[in-house]
OpenMM code with the backbone's topology and positions (N, CA, C; nanometers):
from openmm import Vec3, app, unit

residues = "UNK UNK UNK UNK UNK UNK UNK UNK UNK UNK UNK UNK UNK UNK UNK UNK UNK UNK UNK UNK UNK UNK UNK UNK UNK UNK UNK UNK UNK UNK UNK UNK UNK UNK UNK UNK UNK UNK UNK UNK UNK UNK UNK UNK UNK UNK UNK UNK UNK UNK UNK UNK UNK UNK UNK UNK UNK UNK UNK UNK UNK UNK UNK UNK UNK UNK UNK UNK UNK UNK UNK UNK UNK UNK UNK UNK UNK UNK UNK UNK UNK UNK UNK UNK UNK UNK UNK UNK UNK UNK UNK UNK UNK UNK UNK UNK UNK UNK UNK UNK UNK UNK UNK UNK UNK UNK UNK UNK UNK UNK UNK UNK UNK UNK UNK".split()
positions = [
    Vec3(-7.5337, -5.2731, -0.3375),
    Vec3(-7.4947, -5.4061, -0.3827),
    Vec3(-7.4455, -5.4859, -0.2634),
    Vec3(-7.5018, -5.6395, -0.2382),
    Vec3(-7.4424, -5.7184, -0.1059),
    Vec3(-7.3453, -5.7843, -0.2443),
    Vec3(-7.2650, -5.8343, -0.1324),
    Vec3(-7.1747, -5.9764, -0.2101),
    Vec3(-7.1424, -6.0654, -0.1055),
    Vec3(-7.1276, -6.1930, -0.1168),
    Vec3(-7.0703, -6.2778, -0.0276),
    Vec3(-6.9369, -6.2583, 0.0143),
    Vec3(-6.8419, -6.1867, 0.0552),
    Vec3(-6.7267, -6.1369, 0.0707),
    Vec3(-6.6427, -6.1976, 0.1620),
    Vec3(-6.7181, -6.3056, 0.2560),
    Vec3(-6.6559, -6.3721, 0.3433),
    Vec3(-6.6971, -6.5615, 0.2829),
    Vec3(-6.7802, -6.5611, 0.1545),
    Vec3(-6.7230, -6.6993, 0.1958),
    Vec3(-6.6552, -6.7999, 0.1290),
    Vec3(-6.5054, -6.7102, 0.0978),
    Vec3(-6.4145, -6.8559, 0.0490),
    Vec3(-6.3115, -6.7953, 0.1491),
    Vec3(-6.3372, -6.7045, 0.2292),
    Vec3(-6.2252, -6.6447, 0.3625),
    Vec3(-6.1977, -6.7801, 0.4583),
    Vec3(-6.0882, -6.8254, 0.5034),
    Vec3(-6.0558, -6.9686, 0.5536),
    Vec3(-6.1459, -6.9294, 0.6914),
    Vec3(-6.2040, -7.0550, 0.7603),
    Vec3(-6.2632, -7.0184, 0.8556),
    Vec3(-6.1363, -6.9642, 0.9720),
    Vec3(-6.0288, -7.0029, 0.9825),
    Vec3(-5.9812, -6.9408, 1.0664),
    Vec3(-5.9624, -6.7755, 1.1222),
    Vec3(-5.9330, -6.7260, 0.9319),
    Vec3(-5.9328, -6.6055, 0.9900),
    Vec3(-6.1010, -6.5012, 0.9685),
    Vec3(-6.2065, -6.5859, 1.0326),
    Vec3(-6.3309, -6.5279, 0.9935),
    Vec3(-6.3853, -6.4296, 1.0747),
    Vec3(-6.3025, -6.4103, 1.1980),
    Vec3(-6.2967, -6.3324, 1.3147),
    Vec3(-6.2096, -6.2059, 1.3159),
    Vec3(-6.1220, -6.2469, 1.2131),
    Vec3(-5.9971, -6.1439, 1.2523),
    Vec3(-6.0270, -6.0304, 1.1117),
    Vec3(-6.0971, -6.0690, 1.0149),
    Vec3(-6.0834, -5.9340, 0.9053),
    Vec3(-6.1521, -5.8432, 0.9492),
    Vec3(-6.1431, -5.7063, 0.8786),
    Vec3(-6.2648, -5.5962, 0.8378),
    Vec3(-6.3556, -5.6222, 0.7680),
    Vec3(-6.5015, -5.6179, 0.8256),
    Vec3(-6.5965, -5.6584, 0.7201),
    Vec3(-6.6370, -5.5059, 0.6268),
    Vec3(-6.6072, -5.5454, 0.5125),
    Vec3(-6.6706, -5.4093, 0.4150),
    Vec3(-6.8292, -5.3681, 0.4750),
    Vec3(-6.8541, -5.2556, 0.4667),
    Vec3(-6.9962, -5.2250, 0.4361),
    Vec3(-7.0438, -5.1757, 0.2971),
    Vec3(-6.9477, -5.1295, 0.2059),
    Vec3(-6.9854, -5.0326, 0.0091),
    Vec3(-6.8853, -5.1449, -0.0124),
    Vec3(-6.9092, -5.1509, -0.1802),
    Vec3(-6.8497, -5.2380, -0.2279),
    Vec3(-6.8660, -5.1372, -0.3884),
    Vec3(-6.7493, -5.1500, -0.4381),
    Vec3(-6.7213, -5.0839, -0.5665),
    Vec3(-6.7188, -5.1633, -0.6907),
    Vec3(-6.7906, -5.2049, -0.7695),
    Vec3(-6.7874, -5.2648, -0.8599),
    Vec3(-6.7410, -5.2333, -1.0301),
    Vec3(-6.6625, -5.2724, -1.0863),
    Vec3(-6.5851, -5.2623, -1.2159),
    Vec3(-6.5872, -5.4234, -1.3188),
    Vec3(-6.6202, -5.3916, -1.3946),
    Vec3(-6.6450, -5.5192, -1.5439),
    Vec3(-6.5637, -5.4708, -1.6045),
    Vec3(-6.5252, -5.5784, -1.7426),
    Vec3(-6.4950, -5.5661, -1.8336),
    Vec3(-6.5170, -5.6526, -1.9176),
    Vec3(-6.6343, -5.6652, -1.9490),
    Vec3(-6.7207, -5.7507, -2.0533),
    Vec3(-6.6181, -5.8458, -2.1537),
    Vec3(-6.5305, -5.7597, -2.2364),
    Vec3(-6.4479, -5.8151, -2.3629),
    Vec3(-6.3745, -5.9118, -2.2605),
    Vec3(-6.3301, -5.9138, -2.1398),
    Vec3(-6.2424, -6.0124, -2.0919),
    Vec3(-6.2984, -6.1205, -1.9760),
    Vec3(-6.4010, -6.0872, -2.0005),
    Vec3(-6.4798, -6.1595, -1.8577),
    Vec3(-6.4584, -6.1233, -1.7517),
    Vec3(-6.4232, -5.9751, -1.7259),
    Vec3(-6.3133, -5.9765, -1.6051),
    Vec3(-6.4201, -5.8812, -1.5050),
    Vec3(-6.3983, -5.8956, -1.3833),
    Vec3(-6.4158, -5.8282, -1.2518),
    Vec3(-6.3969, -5.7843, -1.1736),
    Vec3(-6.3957, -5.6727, -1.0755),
    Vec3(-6.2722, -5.6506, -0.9794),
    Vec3(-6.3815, -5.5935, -0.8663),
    Vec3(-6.4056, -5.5963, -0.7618),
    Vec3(-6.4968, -5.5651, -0.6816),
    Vec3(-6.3610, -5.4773, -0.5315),
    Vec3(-6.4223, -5.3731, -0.5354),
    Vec3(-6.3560, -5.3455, -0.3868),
    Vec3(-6.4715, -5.3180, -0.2933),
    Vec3(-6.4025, -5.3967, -0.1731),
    Vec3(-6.4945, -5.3072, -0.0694),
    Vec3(-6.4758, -5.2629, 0.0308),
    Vec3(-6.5422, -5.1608, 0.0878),
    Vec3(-6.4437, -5.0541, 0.1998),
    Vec3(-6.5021, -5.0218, 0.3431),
    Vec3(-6.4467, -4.9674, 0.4252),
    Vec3(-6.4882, -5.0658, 0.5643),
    Vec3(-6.5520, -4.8940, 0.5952),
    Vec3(-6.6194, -4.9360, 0.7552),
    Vec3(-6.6837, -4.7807, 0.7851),
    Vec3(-6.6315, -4.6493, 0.8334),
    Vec3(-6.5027, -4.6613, 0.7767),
    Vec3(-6.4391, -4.5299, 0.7621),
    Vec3(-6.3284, -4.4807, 0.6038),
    Vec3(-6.4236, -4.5883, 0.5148),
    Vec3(-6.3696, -4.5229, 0.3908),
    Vec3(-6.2676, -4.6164, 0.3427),
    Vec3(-6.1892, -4.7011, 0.4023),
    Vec3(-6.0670, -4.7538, 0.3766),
    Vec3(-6.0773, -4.8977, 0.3479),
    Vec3(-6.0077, -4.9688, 0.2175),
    Vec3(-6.0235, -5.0629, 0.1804),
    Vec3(-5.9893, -5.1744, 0.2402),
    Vec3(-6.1241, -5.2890, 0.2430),
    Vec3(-6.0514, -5.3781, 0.3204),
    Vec3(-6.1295, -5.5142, 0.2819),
    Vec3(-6.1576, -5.4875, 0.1367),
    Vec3(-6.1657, -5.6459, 0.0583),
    Vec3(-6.1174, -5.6048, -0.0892),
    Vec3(-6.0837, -5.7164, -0.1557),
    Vec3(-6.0538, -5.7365, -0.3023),
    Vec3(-6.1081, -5.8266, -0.3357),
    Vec3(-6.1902, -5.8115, -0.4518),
    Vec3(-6.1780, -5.9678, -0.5530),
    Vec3(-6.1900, -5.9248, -0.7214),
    Vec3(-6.1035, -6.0063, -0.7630),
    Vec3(-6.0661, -5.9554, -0.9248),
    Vec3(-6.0660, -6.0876, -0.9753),
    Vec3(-6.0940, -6.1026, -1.0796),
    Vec3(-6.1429, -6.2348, -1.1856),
    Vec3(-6.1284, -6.2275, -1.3238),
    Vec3(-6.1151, -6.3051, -1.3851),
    Vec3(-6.0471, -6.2839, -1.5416),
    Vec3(-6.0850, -6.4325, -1.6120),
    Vec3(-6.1531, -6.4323, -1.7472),
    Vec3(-6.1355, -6.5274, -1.8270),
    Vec3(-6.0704, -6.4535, -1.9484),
    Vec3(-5.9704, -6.5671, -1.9960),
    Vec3(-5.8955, -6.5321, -2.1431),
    Vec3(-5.9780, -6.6862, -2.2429),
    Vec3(-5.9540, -6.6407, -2.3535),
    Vec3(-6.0010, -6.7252, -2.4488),
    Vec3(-5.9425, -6.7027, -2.5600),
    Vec3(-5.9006, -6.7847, -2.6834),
    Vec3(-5.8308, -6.7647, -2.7616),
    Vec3(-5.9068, -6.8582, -2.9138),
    Vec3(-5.8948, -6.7760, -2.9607),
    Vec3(-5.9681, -6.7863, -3.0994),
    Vec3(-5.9487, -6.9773, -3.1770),
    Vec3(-6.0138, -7.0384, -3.1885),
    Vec3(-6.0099, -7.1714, -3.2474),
    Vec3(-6.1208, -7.1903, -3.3474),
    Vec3(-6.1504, -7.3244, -3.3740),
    Vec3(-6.2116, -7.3281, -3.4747),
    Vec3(-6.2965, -7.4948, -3.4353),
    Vec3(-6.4577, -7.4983, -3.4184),
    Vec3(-6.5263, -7.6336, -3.3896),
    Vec3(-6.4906, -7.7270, -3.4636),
    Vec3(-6.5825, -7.8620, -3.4392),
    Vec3(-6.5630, -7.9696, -3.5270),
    Vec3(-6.5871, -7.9199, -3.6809),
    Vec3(-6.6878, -7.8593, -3.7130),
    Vec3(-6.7314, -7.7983, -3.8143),
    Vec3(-6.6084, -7.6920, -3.8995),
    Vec3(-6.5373, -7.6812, -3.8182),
    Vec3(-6.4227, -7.5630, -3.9020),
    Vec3(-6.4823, -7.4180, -3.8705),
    Vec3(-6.5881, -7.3600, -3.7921),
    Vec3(-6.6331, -7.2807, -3.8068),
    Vec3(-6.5787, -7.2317, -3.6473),
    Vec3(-6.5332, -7.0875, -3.7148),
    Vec3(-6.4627, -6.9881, -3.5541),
    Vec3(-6.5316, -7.0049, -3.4061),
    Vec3(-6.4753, -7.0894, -3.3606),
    Vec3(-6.5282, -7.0352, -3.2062),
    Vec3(-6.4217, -6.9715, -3.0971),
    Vec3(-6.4629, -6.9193, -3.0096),
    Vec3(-6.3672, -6.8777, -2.8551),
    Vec3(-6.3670, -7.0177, -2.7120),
    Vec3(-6.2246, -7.0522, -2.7408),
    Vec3(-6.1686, -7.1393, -2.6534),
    Vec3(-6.1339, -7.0979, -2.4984),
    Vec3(-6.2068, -7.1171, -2.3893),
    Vec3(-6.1919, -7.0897, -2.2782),
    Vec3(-6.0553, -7.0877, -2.2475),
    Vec3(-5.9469, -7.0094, -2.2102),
    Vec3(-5.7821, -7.0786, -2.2196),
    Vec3(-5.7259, -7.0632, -2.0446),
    Vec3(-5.7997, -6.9814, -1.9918),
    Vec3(-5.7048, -6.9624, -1.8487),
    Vec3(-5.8292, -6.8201, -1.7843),
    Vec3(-5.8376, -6.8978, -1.6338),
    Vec3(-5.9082, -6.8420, -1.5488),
    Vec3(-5.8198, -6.8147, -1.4157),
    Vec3(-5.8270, -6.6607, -1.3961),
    Vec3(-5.7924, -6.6624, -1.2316),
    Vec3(-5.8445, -6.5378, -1.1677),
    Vec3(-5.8580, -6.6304, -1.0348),
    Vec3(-5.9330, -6.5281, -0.9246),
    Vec3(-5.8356, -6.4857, -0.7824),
    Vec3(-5.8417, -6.3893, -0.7300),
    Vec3(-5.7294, -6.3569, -0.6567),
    Vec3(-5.8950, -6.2486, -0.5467),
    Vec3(-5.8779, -6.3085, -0.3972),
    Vec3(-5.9445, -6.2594, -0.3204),
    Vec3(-5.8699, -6.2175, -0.1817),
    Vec3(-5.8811, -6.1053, -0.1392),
    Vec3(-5.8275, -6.0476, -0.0269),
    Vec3(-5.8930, -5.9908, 0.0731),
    Vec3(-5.8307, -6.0058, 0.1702),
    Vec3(-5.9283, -5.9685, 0.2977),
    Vec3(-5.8335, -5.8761, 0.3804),
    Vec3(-5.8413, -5.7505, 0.4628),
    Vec3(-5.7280, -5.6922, 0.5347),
    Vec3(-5.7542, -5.6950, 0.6861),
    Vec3(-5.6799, -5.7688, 0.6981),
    Vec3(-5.6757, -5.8478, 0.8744),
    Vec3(-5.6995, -5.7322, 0.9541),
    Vec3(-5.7852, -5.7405, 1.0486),
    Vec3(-5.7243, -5.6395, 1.1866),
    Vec3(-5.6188, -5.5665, 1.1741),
    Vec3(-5.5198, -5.6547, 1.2128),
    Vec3(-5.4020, -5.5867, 1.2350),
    Vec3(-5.3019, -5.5258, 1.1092),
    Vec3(-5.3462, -5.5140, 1.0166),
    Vec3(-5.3179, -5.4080, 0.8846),
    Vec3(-5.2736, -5.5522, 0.7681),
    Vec3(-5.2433, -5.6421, 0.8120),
    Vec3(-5.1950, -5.6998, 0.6483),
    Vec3(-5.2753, -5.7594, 0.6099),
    Vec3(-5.2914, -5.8312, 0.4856),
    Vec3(-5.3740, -5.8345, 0.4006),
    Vec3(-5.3287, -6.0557, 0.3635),
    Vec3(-5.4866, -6.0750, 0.3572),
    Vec3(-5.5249, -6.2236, 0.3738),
    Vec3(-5.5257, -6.2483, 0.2011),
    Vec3(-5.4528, -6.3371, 0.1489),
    Vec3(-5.5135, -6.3190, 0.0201),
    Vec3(-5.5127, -6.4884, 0.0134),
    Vec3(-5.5927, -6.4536, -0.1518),
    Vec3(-5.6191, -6.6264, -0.1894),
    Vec3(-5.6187, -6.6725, -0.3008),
    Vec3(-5.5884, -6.7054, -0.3862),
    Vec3(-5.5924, -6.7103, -0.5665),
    Vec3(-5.6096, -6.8438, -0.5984),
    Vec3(-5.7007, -6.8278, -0.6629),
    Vec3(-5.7443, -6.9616, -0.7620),
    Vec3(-5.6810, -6.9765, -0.9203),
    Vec3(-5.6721, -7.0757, -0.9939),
    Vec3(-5.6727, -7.0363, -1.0895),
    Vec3(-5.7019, -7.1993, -1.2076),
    Vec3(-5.7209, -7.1883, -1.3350),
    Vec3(-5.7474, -7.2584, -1.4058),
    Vec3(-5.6580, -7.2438, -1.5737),
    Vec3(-5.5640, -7.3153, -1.5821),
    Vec3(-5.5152, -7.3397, -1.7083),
    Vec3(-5.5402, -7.4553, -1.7899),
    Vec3(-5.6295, -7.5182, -1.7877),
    Vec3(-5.6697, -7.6512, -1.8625),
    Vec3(-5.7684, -7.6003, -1.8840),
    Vec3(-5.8543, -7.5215, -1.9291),
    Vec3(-6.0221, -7.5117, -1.9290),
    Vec3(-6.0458, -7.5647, -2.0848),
    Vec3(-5.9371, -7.6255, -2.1624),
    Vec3(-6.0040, -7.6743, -2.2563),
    Vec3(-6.0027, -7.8306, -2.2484),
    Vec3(-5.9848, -7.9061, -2.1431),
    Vec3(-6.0125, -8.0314, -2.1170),
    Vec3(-6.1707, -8.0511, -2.0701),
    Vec3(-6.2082, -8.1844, -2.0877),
    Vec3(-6.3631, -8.2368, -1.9923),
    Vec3(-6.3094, -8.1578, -1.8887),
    Vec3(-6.2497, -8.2500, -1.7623),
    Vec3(-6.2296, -8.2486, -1.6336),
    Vec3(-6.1704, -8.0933, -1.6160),
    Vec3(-6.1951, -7.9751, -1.6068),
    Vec3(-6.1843, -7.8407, -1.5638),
    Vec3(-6.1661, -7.8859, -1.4052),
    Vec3(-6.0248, -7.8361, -1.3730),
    Vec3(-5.9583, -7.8125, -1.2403),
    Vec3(-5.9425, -7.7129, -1.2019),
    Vec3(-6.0112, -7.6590, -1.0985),
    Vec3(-5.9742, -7.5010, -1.0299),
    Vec3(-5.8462, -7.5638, -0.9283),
    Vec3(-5.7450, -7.4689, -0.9731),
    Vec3(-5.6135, -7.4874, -0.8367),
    Vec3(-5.6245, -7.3238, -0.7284),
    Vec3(-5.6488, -7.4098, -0.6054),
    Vec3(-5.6386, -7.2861, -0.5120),
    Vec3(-5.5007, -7.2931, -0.3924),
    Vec3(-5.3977, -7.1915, -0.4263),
    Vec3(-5.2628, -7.1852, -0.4066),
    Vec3(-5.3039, -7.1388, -0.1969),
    Vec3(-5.2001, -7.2093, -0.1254),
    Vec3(-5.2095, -7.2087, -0.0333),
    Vec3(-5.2613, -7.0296, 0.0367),
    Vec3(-5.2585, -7.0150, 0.0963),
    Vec3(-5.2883, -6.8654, 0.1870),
    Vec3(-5.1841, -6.7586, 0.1830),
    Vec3(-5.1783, -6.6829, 0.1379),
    Vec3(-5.0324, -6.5593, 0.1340),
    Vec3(-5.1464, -6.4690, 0.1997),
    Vec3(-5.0100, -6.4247, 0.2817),
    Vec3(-5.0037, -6.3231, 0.3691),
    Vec3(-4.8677, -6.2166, 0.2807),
    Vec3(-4.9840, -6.0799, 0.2941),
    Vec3(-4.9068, -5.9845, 0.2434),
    Vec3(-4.9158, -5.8190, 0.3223),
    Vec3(-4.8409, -5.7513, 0.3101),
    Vec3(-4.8660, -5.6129, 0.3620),
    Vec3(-4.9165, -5.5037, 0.2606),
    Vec3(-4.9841, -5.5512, 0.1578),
    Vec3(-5.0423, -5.4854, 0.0509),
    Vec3(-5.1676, -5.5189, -0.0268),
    Vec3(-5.2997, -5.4901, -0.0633),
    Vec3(-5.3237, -5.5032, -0.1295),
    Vec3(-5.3443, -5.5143, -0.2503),
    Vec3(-5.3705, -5.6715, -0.3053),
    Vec3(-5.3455, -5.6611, -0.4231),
    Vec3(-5.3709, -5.5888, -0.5071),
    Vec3(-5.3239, -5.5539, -0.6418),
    Vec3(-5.3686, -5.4957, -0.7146),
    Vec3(-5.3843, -5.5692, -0.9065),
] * unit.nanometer
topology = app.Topology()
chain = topology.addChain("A")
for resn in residues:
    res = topology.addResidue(resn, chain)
    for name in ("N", "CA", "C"):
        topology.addAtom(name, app.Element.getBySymbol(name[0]), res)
């Protein structure tokens, strides 16, 4: 499996991560959800990306049951060179308006990967 793994990585630090070569892939259909790891050429992890839609039970113009998009978030990590970890999270709590806004929260720097 390829994935694009570098490109919502800020261009600054596009030099400084581990690029994966395997990438581990996990679904979960009932939640929309995703979690991809991928691991560099000696086994050890050094990307994340995990994704999630929730939806919550409503009802159309018609009165008839549908699933309401309610909250989206994505959380992507990269593990720098020098051991800490680049992360990035998006996320969406309006998805039942027209205008759908993705908010992407400034750059955290952490000494862990997320989980």
């Amino acid at each position: 499996m390829s994935y694009p793994w570098n490109a919502l990585l800020p261009r600054k630090y596009h030099n400084s991560v581990v690029p994966p070569i395997a990438f581990e892939h996990h679904a979960e259909p009932s939640l929309r959800a995703d979690k991809i790891i991928g691991f560099d050429d000696s086994g050890k992890r050094c990307f994340y990306y995990q994704s999630f839609l929730l939806a919550e039970e409503g009802f159309d113009i018609d009165e008839f049951p549908i699933l309401i998009e309610a909250y989206y978030e994505r959380v992507i990590a990269w593990r720098h060179r020098k051991g800490h970890w680049i992360k990035l999270k998006s996320y969406s709590d309006r998805l039942d308006l027209c205008n759908k806004k993705l908010t992407t929260l400034p750059v955290e720097i952490s000494l862990e990967m997320p989980r």
